[in-house]
N, CA, C and O atoms as a MOPAC input file, in Angstrom:
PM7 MOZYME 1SCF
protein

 N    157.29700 1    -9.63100 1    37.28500 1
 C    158.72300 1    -9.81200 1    37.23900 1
 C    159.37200 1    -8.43200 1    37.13700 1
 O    159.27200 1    -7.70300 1    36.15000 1
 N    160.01100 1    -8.15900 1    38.19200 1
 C    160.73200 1    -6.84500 1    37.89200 1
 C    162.65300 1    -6.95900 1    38.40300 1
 O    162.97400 1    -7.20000 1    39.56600 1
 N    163.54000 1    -6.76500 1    37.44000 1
 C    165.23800 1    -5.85000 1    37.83800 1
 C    164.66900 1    -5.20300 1    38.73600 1
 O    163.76100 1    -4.37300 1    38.76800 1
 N    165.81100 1    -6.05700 1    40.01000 1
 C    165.73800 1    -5.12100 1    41.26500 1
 C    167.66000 1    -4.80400 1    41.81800 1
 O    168.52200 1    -5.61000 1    41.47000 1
 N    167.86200 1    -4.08500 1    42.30700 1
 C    169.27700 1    -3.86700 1    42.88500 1
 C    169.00900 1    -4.98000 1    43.91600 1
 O    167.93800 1    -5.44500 1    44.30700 1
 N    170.30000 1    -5.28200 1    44.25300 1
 C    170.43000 1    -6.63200 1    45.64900 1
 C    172.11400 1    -6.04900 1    46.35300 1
 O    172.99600 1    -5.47100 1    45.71800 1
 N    172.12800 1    -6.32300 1    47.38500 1
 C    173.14200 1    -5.82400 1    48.13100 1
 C    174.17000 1    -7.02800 1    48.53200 1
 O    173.72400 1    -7.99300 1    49.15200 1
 N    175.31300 1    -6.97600 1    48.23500 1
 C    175.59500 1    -8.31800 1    49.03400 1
 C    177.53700 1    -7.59900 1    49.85500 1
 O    178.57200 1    -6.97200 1    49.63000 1
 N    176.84100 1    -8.28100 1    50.71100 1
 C    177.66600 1    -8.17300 1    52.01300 1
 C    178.98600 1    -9.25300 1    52.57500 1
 O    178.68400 1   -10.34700 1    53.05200 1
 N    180.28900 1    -8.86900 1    52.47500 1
 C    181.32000 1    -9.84600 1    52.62000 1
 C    181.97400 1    -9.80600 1    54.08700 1
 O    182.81800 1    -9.00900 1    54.49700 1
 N    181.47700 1   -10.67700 1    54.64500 1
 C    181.31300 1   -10.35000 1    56.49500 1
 C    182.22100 1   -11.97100 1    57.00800 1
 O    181.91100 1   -13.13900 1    56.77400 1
 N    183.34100 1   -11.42300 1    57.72900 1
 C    183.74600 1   -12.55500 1    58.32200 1
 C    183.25900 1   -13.42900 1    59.31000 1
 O    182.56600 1   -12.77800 1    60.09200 1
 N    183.33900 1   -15.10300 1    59.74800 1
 C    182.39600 1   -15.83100 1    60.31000 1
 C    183.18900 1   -15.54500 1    61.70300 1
 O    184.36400 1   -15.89700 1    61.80400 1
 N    182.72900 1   -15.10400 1    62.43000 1
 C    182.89300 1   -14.33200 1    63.67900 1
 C    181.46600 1   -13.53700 1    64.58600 1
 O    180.93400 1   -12.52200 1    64.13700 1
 N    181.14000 1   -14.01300 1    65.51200 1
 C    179.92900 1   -13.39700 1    66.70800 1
 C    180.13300 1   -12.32600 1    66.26500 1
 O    181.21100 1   -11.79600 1    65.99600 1
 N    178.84900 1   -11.85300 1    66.14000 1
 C    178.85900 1    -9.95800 1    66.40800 1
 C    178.56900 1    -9.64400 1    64.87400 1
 O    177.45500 1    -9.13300 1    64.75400 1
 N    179.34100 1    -9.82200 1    63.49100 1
 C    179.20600 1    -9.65300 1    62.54000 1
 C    178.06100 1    -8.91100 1    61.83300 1
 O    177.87200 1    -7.80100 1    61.33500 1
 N    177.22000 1   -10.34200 1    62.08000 1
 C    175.66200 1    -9.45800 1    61.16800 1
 C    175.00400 1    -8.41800 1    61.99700 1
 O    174.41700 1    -7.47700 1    61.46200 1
 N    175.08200 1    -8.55800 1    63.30500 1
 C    174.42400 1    -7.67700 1    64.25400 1
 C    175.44100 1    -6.52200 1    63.82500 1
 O    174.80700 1    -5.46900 1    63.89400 1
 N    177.09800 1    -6.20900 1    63.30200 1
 C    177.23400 1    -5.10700 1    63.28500 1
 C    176.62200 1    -4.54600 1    61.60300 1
 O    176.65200 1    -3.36700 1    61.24900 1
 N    176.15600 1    -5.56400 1    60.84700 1
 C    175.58400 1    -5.17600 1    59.64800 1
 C    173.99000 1    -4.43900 1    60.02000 1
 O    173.59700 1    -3.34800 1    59.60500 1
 N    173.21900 1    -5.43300 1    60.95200 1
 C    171.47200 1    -4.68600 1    61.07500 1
 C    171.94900 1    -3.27900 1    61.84300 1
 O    171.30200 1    -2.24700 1    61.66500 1
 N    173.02700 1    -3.30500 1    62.63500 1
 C    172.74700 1    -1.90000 1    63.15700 1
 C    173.29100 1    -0.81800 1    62.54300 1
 O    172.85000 1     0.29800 1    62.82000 1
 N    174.24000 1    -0.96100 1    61.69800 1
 C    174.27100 1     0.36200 1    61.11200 1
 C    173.43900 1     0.46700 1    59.71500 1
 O    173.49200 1     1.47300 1    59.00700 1
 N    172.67500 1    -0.66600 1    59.40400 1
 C    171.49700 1    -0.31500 1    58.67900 1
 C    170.34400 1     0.51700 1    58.93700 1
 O    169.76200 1     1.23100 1    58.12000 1
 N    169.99000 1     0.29500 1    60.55000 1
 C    168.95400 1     0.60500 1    61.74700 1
 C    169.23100 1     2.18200 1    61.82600 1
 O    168.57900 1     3.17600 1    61.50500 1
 N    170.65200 1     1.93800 1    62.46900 1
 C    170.94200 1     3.46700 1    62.09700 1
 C    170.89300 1     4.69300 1    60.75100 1
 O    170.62100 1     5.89200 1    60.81000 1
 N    171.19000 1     4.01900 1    59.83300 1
 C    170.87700 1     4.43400 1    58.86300 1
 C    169.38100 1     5.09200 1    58.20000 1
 O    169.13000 1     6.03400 1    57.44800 1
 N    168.47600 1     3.95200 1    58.98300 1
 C    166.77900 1     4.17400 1    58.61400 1
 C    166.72000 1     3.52600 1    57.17900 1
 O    165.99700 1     4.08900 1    56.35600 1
 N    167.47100 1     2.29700 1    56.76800 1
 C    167.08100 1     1.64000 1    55.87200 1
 C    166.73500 1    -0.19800 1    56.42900 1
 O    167.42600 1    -0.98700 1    57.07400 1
 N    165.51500 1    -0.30400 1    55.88000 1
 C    164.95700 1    -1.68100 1    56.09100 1
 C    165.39500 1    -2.69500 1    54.74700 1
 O    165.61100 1    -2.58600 1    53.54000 1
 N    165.36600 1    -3.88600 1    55.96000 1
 C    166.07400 1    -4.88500 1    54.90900 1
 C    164.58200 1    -5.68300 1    54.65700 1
 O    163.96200 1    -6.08000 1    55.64400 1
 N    164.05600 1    -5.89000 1    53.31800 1
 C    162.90900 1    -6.54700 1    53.37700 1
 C    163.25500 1    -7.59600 1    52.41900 1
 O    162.27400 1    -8.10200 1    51.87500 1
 N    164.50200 1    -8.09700 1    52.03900 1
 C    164.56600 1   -10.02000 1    52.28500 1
 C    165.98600 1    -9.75200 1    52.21600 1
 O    166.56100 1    -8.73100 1    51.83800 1
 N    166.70900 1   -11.44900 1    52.88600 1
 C    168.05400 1   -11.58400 1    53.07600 1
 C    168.65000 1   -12.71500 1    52.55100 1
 O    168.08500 1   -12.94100 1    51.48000 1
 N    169.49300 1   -13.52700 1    52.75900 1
 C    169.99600 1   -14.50700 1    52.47900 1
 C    171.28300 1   -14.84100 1    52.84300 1
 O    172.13100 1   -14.48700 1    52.02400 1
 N    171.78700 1   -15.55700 1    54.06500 1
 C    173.00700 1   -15.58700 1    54.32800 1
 C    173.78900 1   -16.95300 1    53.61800 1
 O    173.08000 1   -17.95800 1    53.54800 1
 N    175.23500 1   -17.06800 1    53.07200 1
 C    175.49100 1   -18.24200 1    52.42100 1
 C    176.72300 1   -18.21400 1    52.90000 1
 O    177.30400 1   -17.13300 1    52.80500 1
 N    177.40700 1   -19.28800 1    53.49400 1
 C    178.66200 1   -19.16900 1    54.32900 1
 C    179.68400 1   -20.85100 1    53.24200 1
 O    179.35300 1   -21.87600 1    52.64600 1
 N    181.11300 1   -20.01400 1    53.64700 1
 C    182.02200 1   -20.67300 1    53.60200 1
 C    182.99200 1   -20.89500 1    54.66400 1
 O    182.60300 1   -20.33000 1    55.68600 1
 N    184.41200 1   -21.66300 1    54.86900 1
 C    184.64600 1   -21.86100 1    56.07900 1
 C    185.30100 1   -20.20700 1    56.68100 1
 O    185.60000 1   -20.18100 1    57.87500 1
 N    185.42700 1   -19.39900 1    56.17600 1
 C    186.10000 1   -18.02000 1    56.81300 1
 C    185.01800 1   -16.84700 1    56.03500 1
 O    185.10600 1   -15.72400 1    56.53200 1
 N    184.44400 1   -16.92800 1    55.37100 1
 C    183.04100 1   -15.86000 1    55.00800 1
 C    182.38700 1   -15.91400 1    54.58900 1
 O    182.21100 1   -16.76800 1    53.72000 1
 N    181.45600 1   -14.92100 1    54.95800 1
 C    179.64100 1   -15.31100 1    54.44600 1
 C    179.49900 1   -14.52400 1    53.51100 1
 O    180.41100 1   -13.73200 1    53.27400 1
 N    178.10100 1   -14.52700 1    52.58000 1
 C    178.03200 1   -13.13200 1    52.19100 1
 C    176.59700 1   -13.24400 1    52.13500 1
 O    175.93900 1   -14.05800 1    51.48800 1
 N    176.15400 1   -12.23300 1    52.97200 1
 C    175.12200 1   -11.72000 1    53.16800 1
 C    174.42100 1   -11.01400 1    51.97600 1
 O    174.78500 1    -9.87300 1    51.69000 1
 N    173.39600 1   -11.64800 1    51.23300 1
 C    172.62200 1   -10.89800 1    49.84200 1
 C    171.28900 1   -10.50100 1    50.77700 1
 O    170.79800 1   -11.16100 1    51.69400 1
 N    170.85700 1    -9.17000 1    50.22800 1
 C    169.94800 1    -8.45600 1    51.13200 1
 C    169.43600 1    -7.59200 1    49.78400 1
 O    170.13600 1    -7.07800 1    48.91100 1
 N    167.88500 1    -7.60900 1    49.92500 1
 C    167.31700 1    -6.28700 1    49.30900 1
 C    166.82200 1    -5.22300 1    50.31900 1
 O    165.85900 1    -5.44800 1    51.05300 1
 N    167.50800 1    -4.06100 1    50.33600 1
 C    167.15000 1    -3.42200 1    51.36000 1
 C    166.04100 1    -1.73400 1    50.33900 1
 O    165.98400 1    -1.50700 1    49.13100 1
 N    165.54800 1    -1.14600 1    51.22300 1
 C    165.05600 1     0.16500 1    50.81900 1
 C    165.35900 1     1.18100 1    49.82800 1
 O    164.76400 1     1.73000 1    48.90000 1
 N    166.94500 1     1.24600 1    50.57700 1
 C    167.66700 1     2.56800 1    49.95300 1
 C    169.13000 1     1.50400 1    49.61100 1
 O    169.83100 1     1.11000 1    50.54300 1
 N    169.37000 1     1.21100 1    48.44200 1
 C    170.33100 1     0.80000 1    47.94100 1
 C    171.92500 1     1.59100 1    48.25500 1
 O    172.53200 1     1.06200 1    49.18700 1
 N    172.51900 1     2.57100 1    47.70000 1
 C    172.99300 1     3.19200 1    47.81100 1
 C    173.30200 1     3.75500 1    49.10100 1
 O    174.49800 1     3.95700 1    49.30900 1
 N    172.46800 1     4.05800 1    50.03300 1
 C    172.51500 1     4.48600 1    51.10800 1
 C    173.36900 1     3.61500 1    51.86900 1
 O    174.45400 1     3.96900 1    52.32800 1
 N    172.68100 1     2.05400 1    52.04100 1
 C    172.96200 1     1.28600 1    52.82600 1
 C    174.76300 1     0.94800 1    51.94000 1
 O    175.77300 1     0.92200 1    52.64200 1
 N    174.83600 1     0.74600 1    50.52300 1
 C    176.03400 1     0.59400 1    50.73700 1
 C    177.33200 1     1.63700 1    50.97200 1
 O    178.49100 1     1.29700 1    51.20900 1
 N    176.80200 1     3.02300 1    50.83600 1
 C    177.70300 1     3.73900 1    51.58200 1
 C    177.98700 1     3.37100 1    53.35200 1
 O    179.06600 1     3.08000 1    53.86900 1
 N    176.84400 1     3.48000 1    53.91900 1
 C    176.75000 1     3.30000 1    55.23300 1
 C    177.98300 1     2.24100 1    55.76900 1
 O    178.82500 1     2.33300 1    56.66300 1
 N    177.56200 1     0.89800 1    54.48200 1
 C    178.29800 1    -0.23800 1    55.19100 1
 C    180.15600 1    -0.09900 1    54.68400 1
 O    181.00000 1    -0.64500 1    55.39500 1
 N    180.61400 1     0.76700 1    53.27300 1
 C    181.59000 1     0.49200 1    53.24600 1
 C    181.92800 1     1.68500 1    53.99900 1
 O    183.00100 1     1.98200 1    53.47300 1
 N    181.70000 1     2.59700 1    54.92500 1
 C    182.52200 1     3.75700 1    55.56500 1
 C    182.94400 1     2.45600 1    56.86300 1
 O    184.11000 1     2.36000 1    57.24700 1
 N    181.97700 1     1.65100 1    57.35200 1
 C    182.38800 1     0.54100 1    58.29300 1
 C    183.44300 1    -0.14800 1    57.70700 1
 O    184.14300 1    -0.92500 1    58.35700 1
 N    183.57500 1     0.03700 1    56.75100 1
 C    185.10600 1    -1.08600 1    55.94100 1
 C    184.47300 1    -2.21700 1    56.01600 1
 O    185.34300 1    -3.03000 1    56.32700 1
 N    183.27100 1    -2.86900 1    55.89600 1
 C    183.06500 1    -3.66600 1    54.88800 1
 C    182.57800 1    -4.03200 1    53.29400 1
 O    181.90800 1    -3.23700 1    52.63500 1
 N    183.00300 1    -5.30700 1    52.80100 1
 C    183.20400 1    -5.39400 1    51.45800 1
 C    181.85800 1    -5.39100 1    51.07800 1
 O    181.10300 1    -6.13100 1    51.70800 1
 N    181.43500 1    -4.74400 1    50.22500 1
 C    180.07500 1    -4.81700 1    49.59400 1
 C    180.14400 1    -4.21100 1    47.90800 1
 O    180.88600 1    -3.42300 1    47.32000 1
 N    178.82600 1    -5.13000 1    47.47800 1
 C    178.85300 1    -5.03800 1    46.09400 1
 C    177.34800 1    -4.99300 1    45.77000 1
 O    176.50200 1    -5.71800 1    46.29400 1
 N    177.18500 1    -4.30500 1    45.08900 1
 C    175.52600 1    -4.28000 1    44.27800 1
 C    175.18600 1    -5.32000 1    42.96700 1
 O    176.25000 1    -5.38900 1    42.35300 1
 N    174.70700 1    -5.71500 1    42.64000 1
 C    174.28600 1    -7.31300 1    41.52300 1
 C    172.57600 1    -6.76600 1    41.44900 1
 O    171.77300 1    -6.41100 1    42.31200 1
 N    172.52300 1    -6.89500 1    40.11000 1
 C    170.76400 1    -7.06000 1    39.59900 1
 C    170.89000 1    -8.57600 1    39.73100 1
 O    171.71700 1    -9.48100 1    39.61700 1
 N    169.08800 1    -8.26100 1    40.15700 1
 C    168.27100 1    -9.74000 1    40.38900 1
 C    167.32100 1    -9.47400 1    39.85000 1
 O    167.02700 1    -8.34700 1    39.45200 1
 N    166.41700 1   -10.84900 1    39.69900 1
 C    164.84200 1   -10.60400 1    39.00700 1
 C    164.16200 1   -11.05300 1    40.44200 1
 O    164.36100 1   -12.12200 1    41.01900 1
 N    163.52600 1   -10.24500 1    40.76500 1
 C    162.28600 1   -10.99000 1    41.26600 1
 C    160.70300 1   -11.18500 1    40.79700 1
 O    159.99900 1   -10.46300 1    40.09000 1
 N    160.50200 1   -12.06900 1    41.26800 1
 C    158.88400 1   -12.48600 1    40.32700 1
 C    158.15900 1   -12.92700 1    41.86200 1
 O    158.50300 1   -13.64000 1    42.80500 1
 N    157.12900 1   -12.19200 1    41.57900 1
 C    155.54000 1   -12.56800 1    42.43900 1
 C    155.18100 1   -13.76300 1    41.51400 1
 O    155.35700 1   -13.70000 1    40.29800 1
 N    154.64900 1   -14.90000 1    42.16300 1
 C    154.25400 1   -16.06200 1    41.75500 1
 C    152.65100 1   -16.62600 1    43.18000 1
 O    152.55400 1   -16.49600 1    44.40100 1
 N    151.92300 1   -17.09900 1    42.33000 1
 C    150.96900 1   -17.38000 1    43.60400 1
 C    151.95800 1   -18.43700 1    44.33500 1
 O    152.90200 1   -19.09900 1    43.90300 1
 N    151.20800 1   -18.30000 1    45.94500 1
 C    151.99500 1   -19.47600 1    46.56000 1
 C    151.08200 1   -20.83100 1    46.92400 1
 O    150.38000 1   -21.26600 1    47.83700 1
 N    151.61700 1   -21.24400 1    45.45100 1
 C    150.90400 1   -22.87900 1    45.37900 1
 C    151.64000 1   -24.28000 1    44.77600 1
 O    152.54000 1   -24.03000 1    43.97500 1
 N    151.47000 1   -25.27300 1    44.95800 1
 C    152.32800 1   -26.21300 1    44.09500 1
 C    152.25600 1   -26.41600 1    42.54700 1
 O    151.40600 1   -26.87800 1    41.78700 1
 N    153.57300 1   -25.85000 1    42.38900 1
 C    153.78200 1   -26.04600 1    40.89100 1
 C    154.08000 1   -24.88600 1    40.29800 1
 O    154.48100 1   -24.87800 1    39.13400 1
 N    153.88600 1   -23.46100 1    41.19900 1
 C    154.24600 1   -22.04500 1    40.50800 1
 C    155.45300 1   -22.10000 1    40.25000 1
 O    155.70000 1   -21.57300 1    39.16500 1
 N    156.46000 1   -22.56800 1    40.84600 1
 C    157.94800 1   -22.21500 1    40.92200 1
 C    158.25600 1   -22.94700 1    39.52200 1
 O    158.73500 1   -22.40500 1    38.52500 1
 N    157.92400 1   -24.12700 1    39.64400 1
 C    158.06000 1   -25.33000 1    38.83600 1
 C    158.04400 1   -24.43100 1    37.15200 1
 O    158.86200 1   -24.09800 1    36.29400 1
 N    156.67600 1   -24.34400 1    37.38000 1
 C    156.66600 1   -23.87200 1    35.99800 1
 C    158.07400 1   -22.44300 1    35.53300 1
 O    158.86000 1   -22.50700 1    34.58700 1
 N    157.97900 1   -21.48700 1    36.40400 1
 C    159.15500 1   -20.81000 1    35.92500 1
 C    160.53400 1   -21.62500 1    35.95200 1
 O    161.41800 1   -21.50900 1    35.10300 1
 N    160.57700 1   -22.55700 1    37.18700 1
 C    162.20100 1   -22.49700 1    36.59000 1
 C    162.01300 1   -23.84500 1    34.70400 1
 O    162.82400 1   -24.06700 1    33.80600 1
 N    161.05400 1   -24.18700 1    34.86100 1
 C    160.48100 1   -25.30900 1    33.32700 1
 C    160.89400 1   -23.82500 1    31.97500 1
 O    161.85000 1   -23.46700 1    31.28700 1
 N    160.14700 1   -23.60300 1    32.11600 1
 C    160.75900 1   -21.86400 1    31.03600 1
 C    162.23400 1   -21.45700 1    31.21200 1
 O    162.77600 1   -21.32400 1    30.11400 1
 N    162.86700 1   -21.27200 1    32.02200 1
 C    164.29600 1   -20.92100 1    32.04500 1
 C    165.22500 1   -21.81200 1    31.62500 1
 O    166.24900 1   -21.63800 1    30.96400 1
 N    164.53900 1   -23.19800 1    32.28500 1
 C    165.97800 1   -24.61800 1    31.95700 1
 C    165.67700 1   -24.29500 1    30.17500 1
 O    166.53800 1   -23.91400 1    29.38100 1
 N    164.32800 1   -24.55100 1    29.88200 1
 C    164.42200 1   -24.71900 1    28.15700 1
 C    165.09600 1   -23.69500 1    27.49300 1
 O    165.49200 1   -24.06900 1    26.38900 1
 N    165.45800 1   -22.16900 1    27.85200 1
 C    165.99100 1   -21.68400 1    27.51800 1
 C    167.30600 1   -21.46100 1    27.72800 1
 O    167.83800 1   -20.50600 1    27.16200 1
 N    167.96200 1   -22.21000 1    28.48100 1
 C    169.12500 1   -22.69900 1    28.45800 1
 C    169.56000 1   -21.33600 1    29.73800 1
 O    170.64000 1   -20.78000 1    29.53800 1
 N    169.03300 1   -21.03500 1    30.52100 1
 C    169.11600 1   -19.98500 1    31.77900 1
 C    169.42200 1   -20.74100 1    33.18800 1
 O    168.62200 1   -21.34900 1    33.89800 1
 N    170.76000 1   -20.53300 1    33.37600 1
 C    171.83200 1   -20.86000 1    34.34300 1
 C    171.17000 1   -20.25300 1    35.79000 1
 O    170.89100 1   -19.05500 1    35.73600 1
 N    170.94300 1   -20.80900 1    36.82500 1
 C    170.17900 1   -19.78200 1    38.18600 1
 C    171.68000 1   -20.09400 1    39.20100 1
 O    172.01200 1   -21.13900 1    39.76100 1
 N    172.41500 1   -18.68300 1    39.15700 1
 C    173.19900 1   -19.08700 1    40.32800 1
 C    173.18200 1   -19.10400 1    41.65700 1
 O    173.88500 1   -19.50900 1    42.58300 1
 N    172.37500 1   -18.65700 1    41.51900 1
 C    171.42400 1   -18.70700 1    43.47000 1
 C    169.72600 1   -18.32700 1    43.30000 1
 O    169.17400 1   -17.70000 1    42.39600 1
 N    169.33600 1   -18.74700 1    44.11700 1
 C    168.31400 1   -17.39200 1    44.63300 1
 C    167.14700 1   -17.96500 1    45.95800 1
 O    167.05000 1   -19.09400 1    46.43900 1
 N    166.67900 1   -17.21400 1    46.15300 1
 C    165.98400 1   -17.30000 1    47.56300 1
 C    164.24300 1   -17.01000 1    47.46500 1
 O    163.66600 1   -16.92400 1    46.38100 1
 N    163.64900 1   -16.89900 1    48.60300 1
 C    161.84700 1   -16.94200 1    48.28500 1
 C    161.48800 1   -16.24300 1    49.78400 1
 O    162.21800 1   -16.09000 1    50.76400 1
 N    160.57500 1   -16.00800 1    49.64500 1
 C    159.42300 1   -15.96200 1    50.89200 1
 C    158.08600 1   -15.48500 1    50.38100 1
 O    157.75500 1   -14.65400 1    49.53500 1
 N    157.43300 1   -16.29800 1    51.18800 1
 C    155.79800 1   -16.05400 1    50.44300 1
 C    154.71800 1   -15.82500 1    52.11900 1
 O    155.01600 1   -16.13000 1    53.27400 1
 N    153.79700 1   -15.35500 1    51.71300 1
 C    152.76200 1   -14.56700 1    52.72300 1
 C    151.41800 1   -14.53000 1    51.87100 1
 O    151.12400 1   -13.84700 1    50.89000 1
 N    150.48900 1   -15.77500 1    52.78100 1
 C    149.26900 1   -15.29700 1    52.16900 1
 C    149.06100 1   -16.13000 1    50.51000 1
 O    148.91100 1   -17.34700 1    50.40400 1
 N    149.09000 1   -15.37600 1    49.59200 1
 C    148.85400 1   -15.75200 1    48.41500 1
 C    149.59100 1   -16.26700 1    47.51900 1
 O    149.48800 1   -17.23600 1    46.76600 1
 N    150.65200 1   -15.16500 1    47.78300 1
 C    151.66600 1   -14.72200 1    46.95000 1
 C    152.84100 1   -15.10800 1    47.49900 1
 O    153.03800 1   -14.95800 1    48.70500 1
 N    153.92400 1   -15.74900 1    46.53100 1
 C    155.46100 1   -15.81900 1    46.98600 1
 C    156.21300 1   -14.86100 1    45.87400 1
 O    155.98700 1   -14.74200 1    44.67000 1
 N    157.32900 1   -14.13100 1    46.84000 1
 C    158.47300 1   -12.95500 1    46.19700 1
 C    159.83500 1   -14.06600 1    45.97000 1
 O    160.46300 1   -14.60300 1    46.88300 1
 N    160.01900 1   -14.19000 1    44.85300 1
 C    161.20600 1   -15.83900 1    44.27300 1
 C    162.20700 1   -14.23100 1    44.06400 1
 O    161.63600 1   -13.18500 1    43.75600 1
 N    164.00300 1   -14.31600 1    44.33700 1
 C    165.00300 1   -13.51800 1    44.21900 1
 C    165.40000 1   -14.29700 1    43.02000 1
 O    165.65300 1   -15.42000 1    43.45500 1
 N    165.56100 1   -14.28700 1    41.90900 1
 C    167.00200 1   -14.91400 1    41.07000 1
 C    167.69700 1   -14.46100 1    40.98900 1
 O    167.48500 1   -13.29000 1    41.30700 1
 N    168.95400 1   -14.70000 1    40.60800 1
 C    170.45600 1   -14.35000 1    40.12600 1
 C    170.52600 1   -15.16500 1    38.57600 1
 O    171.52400 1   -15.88300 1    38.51700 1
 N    170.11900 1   -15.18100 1    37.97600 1
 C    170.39000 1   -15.84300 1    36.56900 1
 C    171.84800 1   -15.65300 1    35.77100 1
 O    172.50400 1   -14.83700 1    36.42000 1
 N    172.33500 1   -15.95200 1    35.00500 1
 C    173.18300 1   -16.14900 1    34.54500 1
 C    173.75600 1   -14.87700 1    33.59300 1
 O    174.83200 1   -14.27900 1    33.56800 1
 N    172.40700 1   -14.75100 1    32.76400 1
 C    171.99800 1   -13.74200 1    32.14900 1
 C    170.25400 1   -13.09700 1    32.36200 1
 O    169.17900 1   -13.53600 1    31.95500 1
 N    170.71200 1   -11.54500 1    33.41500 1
 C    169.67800 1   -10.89400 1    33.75400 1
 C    168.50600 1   -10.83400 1    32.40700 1
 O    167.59900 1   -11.60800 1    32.10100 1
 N    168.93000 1    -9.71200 1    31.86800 1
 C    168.03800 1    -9.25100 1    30.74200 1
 C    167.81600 1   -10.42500 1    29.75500 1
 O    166.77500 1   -10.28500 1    29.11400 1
 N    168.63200 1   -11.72500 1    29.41600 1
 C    167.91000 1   -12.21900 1    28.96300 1
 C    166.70400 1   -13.11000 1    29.52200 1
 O    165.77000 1   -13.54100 1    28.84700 1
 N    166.94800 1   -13.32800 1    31.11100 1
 C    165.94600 1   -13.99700 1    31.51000 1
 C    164.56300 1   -13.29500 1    32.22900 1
 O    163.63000 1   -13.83700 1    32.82300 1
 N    164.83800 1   -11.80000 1    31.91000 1
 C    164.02500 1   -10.97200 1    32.35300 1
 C    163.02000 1   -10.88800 1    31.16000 1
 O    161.81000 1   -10.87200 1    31.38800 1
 N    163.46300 1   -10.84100 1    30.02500 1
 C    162.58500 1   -10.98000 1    28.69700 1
 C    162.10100 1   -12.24000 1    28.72500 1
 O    161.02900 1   -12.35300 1    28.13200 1
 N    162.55000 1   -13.27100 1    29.23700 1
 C    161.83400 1   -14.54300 1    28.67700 1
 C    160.44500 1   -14.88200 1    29.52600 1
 O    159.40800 1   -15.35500 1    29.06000 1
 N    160.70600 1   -14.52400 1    30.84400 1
 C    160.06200 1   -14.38300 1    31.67400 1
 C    158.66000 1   -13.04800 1    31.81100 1
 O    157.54600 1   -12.89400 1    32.31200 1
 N    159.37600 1   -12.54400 1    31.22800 1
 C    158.91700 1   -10.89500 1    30.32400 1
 C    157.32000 1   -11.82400 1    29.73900 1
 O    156.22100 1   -11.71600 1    30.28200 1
 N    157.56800 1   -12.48100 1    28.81500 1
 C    157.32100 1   -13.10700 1    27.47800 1
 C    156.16000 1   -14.15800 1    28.19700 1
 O    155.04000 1   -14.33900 1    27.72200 1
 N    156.60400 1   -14.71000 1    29.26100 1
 C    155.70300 1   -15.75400 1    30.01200 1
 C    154.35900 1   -14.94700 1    31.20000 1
 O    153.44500 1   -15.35400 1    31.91700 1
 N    154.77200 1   -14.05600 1    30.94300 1
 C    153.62900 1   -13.03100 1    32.50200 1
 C    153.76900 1   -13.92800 1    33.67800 1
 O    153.14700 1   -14.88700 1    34.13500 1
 N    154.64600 1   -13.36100 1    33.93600 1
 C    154.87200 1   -14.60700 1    35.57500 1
 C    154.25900 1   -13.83700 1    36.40600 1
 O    153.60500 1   -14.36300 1    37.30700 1
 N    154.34400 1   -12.15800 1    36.27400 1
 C    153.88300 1   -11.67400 1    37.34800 1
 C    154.83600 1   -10.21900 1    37.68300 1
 O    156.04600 1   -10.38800 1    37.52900 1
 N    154.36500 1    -8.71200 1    38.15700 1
 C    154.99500 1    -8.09200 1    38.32200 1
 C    155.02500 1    -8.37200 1    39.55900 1
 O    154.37700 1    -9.29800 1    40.04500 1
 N    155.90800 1    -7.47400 1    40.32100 1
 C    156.56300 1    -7.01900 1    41.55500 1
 C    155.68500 1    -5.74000 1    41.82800 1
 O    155.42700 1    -4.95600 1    40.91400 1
 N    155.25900 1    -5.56400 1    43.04900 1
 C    154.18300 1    -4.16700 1    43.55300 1
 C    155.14800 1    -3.85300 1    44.49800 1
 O    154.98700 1    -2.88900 1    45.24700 1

């Protein structure tokens, strides 16, 4: 389980949009290695963990778009039935609110994004359980 920076991106629902988000990332030389798009009827917002934090959100607000940085936890969990289960079973009992979050798994292992309610406290509880670091 490791606090990671997360990027999130306020992009109007309009063609062209995210493609003008990957390319001046591309340009930049920062990789996005997970995303998450979540739309309403006039904007999305694109949550992304990318490479170079900072970088990418200079890059994107000189484009004049809205962007904001948010800590997340992510946790390596094997990828099997019942890993997830058990962490979010530890968080509900501790009374830990999840306002989003996202996954992808490869192989063994699944990378789970949270947004919790309260970071550091659910980073300790989880801390407390060995769910698993982040490599």
């Amino acid at each position: 389980m490791t606090i990671i920076s997360q990027l999130s991106v306020f992009i109007e629902n309009r063609a062209g949009r995210i493609n003008e988000v990957t390319r001046i990332l591309a340009e930049s030389g920062i990789n996005m290695s997970a995303f998450s798009l979540a739309e309403s009827a006039d904007f999305g917002i694109l949550r992304m963990i990318v490479s170079d934090v900072e970088g990418a959100r200079a890059a994107l607000r000189e484009a004049h778009f809205g962007v904001s940085v948010t800590e997340v936890i992510c946790i390596t969990c094997p990828n099997r039935a019942g890993a997830m289960h058990r962490v979010m079973e530890v968080l509900a009992r501790e009374q830990i609110f999840i306002e989003y979050m996202y996954a992808f798994s490869e192989g063994e292992t699944a990378d789970v994004v949270i947004r919790p309610s309260d970071v550091a406290r659910a980073a300790e509880i989880l801390h407390s359980f060995d769910f698993g670091e982040r490599e």
